[in-house]
C-alpha positions as CSV (number, residue, x, y, z in Angstrom):
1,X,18.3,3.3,-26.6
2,X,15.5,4.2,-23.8
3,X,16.1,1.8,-20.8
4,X,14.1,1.9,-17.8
5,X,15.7,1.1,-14.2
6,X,13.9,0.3,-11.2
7,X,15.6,-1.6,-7.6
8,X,14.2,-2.0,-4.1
9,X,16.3,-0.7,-1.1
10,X,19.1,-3.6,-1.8
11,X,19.6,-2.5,-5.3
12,X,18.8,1.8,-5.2
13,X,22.7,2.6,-5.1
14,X,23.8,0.5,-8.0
15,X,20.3,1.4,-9.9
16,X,21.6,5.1,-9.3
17,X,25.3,4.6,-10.8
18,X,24.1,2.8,-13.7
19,X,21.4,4.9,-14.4
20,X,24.3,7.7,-14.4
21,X,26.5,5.8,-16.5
22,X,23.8,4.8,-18.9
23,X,22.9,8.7,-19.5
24,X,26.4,9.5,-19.5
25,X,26.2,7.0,-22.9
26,X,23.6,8.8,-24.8
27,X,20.9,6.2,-23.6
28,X,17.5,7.7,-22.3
29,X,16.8,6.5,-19.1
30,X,13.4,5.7,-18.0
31,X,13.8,5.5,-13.7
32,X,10.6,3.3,-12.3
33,X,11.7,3.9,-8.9
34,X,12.5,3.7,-6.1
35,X,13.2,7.4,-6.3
36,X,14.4,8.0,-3.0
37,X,16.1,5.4,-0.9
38,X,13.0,3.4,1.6
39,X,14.9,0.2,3.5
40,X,11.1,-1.0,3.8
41,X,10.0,-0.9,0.2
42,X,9.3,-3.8,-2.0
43,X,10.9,-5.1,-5.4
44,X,7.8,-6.4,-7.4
45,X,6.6,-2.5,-6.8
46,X,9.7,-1.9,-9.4
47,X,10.0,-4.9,-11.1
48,X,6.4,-5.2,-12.3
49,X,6.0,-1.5,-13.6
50,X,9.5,-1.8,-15.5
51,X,8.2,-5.0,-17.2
52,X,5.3,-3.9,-18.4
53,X,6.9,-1.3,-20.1
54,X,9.4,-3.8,-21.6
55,X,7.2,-6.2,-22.6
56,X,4.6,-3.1,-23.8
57,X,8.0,-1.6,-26.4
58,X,7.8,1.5,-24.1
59,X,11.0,0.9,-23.2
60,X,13.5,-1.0,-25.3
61,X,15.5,-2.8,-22.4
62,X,14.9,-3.2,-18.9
63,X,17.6,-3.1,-15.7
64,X,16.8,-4.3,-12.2
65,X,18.4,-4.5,-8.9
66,X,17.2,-5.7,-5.7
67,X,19.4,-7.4,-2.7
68,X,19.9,-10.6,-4.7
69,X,18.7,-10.2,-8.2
70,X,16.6,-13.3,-7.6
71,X,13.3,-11.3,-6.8
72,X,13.3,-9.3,-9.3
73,X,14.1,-11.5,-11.8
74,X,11.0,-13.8,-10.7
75,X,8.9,-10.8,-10.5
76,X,9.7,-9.3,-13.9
77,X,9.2,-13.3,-15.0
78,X,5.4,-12.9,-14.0
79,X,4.4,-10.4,-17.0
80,X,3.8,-11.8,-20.6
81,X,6.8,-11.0,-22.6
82,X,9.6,-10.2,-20.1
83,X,12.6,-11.9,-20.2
84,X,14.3,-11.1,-17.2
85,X,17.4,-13.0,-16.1
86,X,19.7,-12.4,-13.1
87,X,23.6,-12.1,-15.0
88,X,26.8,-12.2,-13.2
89,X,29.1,-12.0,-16.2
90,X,29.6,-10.2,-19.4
91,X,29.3,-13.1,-21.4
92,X,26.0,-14.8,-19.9
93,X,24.3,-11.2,-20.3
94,X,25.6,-10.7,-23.8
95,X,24.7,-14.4,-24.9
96,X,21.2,-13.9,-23.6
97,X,20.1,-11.3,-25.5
98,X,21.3,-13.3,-28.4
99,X,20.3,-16.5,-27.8
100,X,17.4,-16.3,-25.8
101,X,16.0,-12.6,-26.9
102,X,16.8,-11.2,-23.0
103,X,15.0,-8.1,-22.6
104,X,15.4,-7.3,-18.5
105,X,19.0,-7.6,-16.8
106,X,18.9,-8.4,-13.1
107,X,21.3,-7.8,-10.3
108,X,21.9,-8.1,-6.8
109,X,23.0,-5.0,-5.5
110,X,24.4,-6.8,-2.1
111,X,26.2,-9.7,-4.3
112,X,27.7,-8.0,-7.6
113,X,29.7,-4.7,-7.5
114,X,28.8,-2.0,-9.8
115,X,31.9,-2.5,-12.5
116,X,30.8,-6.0,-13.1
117,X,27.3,-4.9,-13.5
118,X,28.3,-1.6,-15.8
119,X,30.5,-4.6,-18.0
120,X,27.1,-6.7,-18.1
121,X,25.1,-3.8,-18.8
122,X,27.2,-2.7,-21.9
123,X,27.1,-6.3,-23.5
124,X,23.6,-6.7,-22.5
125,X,22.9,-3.2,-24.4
126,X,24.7,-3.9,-27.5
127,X,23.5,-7.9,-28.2
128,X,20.9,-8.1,-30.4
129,X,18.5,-11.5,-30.5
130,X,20.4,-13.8,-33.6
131,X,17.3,-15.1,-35.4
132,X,19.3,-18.2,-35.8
133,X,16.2,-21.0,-36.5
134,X,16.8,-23.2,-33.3
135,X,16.4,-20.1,-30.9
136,X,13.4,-18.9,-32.5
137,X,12.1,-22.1,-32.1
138,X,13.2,-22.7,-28.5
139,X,11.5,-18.8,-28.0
140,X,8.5,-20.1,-29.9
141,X,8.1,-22.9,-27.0
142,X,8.6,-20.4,-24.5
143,X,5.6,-18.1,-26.0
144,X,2.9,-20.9,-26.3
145,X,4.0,-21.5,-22.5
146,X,3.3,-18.2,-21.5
147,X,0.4,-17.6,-23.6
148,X,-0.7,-21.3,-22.1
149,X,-0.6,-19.7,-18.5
150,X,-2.6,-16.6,-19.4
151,X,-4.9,-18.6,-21.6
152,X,-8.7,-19.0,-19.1
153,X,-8.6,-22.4,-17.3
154,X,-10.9,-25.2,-19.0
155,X,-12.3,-25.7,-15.7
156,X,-13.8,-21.9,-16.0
157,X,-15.9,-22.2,-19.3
């Protein structure tokens, strides 16, 4: 699978291990930065990039970390067709790729050590979305919401 990595300063040591253990997997690894370690740089400079290329089918599935996860995760939110979600467990990570067609994992590289995030990353990895009718149809409502916020405002035609 090609997945693409990308953290700030409080994510660029666990971005680097997983990145190394994802390679070390077979998976092609697509690194949006930061390259070197910068304590001043900032997540959406990461998060955005690594999005686009999600949401684009550059890449299949995205990984983030910044200091809490929470950044990230709201950045990656902003671009039509991410799905990003901050995970703690293997479980929640599995279950929303399936459920909820998850396409970006988020974690906080100051909050969650780098086994529980390789154990999120593997489930994450090998979910695939179910199909099942009710969460195509809660994904469904999701879309038109997203396609509602891109849509021009009435109030500029």
């Amino acid at each position: 699978m090609i997945v693409g990595v990308g953290a700030d300063h409080g994510g660029f040591e666990m971005k680097q291990e997983l990145a190394k253990l994802l390679a070390g997997e077979g998976h092609d690894v697509l690194d949006f930065g930061n390259k070197t370690y910068k304590g001043d740089d900032d997540y959406p400079d990461f998060a955005i990039p690594l999005a686009r290329s999600v949401a684009s089918g550059v890449v299949e599935r995205g990984i983030l970390v910044c200091g809490s996860g929470v950044g990230a995760s709201v950045a990656a939110n902003k671009v039509h067709g991410a799905r990003a979600a901050l995970c703690h467990d293997e479980f929640t990570a599995r279950q929303g790729v399936e459920d909820d067609a998850l396409n970006i994992l988020c974690f906080g590289g100051r909050t969650t050590g780098t086994a529980v995030a390789w154990g999120c990353t593997r489930n994450f990895l090998a979910a695939e979305f179910s199909g099942a009718d009710r969460h195509q149809r809660r994904l469904a409502k999701v879309t038109q919401l997203e396609e509602e916020a891109f849509a021009p405002s009435s109030s500029t035609r």
